[in-house]
C-alpha positions in Angstrom: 73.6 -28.6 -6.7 70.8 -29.5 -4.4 71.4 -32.5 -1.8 68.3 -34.2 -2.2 68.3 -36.9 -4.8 65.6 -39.9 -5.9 63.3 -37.2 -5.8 61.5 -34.6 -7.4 59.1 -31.6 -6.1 56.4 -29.3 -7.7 56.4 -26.2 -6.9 53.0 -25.8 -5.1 50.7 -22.9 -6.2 49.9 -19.7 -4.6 47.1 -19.8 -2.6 46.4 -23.7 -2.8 47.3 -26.3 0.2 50.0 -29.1 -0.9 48.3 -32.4 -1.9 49.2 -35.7 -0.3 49.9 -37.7 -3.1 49.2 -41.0 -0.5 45.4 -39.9 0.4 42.6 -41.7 -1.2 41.0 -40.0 -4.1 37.1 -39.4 -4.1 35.6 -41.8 -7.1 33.3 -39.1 -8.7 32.2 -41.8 -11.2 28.4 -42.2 -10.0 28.3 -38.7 -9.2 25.3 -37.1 -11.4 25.9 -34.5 -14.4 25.6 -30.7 -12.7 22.7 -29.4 -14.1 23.6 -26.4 -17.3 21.2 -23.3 -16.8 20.7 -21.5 -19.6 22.1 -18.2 -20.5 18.6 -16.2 -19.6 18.2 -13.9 -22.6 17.3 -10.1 -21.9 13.9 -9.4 -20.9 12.0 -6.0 -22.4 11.6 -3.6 -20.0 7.9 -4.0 -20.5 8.0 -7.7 -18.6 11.0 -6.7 -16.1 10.0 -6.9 -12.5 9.4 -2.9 -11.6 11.6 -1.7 -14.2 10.4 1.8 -15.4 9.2 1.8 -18.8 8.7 4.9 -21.0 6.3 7.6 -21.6 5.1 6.5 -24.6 4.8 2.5 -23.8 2.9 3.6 -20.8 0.2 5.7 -22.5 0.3 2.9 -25.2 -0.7 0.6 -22.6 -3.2 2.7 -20.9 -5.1 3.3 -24.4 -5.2 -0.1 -24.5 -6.7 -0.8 -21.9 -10.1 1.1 -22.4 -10.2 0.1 -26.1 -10.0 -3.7 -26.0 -12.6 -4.6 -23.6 -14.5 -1.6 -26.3 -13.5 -3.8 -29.1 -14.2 -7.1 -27.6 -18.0 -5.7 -26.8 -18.4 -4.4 -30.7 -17.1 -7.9 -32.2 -19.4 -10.0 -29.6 -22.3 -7.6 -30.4 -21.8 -7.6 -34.1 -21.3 -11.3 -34.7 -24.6 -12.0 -32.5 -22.4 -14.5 -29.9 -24.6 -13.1 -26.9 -27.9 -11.8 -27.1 -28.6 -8.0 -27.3 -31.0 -8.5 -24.0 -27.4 -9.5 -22.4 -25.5 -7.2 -24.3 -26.6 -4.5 -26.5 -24.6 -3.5 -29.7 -22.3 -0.9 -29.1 -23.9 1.7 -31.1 -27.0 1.4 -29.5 -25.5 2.0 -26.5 -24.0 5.4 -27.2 -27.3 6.3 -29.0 -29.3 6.0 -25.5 -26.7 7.6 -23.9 -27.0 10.3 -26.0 -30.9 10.7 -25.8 -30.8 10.6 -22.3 -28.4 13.6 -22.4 -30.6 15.3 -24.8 -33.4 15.1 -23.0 -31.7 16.4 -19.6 -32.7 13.2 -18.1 -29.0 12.3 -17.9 -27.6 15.4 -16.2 -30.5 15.4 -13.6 -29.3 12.3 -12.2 -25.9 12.6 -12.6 -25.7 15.6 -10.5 -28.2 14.2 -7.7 -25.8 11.1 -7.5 -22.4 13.4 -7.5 -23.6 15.7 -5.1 -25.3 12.6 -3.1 -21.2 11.4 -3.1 -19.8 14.5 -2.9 -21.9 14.6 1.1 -22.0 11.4 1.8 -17.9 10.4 1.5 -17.0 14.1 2.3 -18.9 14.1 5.3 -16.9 10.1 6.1 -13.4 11.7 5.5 -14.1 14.3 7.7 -15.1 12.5 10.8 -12.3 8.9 9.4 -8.9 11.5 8.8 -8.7 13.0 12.2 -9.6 9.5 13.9 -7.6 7.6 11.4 -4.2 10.3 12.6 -5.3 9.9 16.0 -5.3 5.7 16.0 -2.1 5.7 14.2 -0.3 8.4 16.3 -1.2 7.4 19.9 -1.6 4.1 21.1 -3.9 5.3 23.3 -6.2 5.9 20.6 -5.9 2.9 19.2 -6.9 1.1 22.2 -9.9 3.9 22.3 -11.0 3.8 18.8 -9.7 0.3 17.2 -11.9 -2.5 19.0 -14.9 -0.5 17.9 -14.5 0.5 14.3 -13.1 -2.7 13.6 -16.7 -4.4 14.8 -18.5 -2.1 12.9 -16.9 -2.0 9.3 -17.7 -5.9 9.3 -21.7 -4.6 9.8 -23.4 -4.5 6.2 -24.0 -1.1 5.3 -27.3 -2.0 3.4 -28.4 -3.6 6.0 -29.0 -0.7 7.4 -31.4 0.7 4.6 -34.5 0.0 6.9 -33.6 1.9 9.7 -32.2 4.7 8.1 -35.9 5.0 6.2 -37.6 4.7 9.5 -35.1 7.7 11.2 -34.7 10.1 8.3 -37.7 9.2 5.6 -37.5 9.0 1.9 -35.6 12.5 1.3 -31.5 12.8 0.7 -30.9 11.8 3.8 -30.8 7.9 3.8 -28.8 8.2 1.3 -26.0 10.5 2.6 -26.5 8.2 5.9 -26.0 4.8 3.8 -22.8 6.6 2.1 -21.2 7.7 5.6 -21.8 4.4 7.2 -20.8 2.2 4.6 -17.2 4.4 3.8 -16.3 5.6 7.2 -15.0 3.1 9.3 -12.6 1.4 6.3 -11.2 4.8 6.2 -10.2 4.7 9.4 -8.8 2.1 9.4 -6.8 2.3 6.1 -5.9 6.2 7.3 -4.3 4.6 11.0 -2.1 1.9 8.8 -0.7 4.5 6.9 0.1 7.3 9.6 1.3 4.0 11.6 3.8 3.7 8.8 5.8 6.5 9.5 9.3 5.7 9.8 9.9 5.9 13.7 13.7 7.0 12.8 12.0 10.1 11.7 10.0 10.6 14.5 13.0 10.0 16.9 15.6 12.5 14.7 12.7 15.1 15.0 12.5 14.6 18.7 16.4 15.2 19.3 16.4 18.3 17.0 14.4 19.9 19.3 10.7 19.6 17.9 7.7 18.9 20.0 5.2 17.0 20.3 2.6 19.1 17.8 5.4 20.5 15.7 6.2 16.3 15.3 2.7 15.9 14.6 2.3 18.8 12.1 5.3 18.8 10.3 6.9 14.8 10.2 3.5 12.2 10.4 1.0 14.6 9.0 2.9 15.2 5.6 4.8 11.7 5.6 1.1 10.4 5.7 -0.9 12.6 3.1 -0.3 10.6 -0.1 -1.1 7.1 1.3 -4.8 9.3 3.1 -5.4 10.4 -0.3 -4.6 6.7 -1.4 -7.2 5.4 0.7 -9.9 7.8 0.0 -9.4 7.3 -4.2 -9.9 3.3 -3.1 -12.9 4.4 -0.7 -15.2 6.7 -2.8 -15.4 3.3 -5.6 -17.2 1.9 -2.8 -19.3 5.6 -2.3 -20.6 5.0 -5.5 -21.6 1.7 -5.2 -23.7 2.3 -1.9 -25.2 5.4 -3.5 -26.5 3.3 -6.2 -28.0 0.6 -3.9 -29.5 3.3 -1.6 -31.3 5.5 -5.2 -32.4 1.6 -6.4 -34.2 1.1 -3.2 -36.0 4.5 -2.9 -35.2 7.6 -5.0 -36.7 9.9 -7.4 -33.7 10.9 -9.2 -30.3 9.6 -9.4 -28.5 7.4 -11.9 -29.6 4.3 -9.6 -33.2 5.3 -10.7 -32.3 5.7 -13.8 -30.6 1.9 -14.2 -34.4 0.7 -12.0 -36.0 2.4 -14.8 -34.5 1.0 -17.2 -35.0 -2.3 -15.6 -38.7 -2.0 -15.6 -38.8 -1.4 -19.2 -36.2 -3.9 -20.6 -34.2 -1.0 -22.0 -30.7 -2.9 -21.5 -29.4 -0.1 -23.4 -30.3 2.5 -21.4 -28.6 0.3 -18.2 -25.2 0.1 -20.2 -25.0 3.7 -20.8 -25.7 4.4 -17.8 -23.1 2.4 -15.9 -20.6 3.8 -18.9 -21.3 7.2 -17.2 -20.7 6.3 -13.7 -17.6 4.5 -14.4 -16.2 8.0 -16.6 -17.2 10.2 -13.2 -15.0 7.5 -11.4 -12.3 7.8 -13.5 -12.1 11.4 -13.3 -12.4 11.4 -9.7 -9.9 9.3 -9.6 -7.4 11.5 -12.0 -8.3 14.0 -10.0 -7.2 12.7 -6.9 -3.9 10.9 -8.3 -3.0 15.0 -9.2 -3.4 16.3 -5.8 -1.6 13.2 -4.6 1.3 14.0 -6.8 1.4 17.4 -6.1 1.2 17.2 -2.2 3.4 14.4 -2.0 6.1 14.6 -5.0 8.9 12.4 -2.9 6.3 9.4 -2.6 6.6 6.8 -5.4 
């Protein structure tokens, strides 16, 4: 029998301290209701943050999104909400497309403009890559090359229209200048942020394995770099296009820009719709074209 009497214990339980049955208890009485969340429901993977969705829901998606703004132009045509002088009908649209490739008109221009581009930007990633891998890799290029392309891309590239007329004349060569000096020095820039992205753990493990100093360069920043350089240039050439326009609206003989000035001068609005369709199909192919070689020279980047 145990000794103790007039008293009686509770066994305490595991892992909780013995209370003192003579301290004050806490009045909870005023204390306000916990707020009750909701059991969230389960999202689709459609609206989940950066969940990967399938094949099929992503070409669904990217269907849809060249035929509704399509759809949304034939009903506002068709029911006569805006004017045809603001928007043509559709049809019409495609019909002066179509005479303008008939006639050759269309092609004419469309290759002056590409191969305009095609100089102009090509001629801007040649001189902003190397610079651009040279900011990003040395600091002592950046203190070289930084201060002054980042005065410079703040100049408007129009602007310099005039001057360009008065060094190089009417030919193509204003306009392959207008291109370069509008394109080049955001490419520089956008190509030094990337290569300055390189993990520097990378750098450092090539560097005790026994690389050197070109073979770092070559082989580690070079390649880790490539996708986000071909990322900059897809973003880069949009704004090729536009300057090309501006320069071929200002003084040209041929080129699409002419074409849309034509077609300005004449009230075919039309003729200006189908013409913008067409550069924004050569921009979408050039930029397909570019996300391919980016997947295929960069296969581990996301």
């Amino acid at each position: 029998m145990s000794g103790a009497t007039g008293s009686s214990s509770k066994p305490v339980e595991a892992g909780r301290a013995p209370v003192d049955p003579g301290a004050p208890r806490l009045d909870r009485s005023g204390w306000p209701a916990l707020p009750r969340r909701r059991v969230s429901r389960r999202h689709s993977r459609l609206t989940s943050i950066r969940t990967p969705i399938s094949r099929r829901a992503r070409s669904t998606l990217m269907v849809l999104s060249l035929l509704l703004p399509f759809l949304a132009w034939w009903v506002l045509s068709a029911t006569a909400v805006v004017s045809p002088k603001v928007l043509p009908p559709l049809d019409a649209t495609f019909r002066a497309g179509w005479d303008l490739a008939v006639s050759g008109e269309l092609l004419t221009d469309l290759w002056a403009s590409t191969e305009r581009v095609l100089y102009g930007f090509g001629l801007a990633v040649l001189v902003s890559v190397p610079i651009g891998i040279l900011m990003g890799t040395f600091l002592a290029g950046e203190a070289l090359f930084e201060p002054l392309f980042a005065m410079l891309r703040y100049l408007p590239a129009p602007a310099f229209i005039p001057l360009f007329l008065v060094w190089f004349g009417i030919d193509e060569a204003p306009k392959i200048a207008l291109v370069f000096t509008g394109t080049v020095f955001f490419n520089t820039l956008m190509t030094a942020d990337v290569v300055r992205a390189v993990p520097r753990q990378l750098i450092d493990v090539s560097y005790t394995l026994g690389a050197r100093r070109g073979e770092v360069l070559r082989k580690v920043i070079v390649p880790h770099s490539l996708p986000g350089i071909i990322d900059s240039i897809r973003v880069n050439i949009a704004a090729a296009w536009a300057l090309l326009v501006v320069a071929e609206v200002v003084s040209s003989t041929t080129g699409l820009g002419r074409s849309i000035m034509q077609s300005q001068r004449f009230q075919r609005i039309d003729e200006m719709f189908a013409v913008l369709l067409v550069i924004g199909v050569v921009g979408v192919i050039m930029d397909v074209v570019l996300r391919l070689l980016r997947s295929r020279v960069g296969r581990w980047a996301a």
